[in-house]
N, C-alpha and C positions, 0 to 999 in steps of 0.2 A: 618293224624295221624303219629306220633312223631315214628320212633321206638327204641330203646335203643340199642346204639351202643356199642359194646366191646372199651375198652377203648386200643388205640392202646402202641405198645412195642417202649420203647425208641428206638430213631434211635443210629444209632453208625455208626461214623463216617466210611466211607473203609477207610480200609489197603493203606495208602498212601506210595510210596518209602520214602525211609530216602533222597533222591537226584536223581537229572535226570542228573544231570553230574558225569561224571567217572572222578575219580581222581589216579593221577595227571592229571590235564589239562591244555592246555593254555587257557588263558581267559582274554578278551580285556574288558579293564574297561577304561569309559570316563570319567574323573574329567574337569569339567569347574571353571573359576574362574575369577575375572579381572585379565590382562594383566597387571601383574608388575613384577618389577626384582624380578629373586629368585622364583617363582611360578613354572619353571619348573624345577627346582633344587631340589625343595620341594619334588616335589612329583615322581622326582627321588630316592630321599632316600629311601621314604617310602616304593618305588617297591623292591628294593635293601634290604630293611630288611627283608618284606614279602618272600623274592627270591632272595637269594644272585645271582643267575646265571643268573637275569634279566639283560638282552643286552640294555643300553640304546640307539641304532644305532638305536631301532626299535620303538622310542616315532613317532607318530602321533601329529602333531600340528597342528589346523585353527583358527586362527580368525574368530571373528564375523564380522558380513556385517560392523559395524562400528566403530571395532578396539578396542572396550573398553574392551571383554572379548578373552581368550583363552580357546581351548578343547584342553584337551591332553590326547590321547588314549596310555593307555599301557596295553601290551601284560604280563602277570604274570604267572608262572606256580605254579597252586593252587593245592594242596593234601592235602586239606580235608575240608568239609563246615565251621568247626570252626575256619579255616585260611584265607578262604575266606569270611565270615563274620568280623573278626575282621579287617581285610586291609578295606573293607568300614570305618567300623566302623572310622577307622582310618585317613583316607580319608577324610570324611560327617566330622571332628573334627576337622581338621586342618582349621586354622582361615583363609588361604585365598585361601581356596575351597568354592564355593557356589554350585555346584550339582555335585552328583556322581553317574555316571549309568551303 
């Protein structure tokens, strides 16, 4: 026999932080992309607008096992998730980046 259930109370979502990172931070973002001239020029600028006090001494460079792509990890000081957001954004948009992490 069936018995009649109360019908239950929408869930709601918890109280999630607005962020788990504290800002200002530094924060190492990898852009890959093929290896051609001007790729990490590129995406020097873009550190440098995000951050004008971005050190480019401290780019991170590897090739791929067979030469055709680069990662270039840069170190950015972010202060505030809509800044950091939009530098992906900005990143993932620029036509010779293929991943951004």
């Amino acid at each position: 026999m069936n018995s009649p259930t109360a019908p239950s109370a929408p869930s709601t979502p918890a109280a999630q932080p607005e962020s788990l990172i504290e800002y200002p931070s530094l924060f190492p973002i990898k852009v890959m992309g093929l290896k051609v001239d001007g790729l990490v020029h590129a995406i020097t600028m873009i550190a440098h607008e995000f951050d004008p006090a971005f050190d480019a001494s401290t780019i991170e460079l590897r090739e791929s096992k067979g030469g055709k792509y680069l990662g270039i990890t840069v170190t950015v000081t972010v202060t505030s998730r809509e800044q950091l957001d939009e530098l992906y954004r900005t990143l993932s948009t620029h036509p010779m980046v293929k991943v951004v992490l």
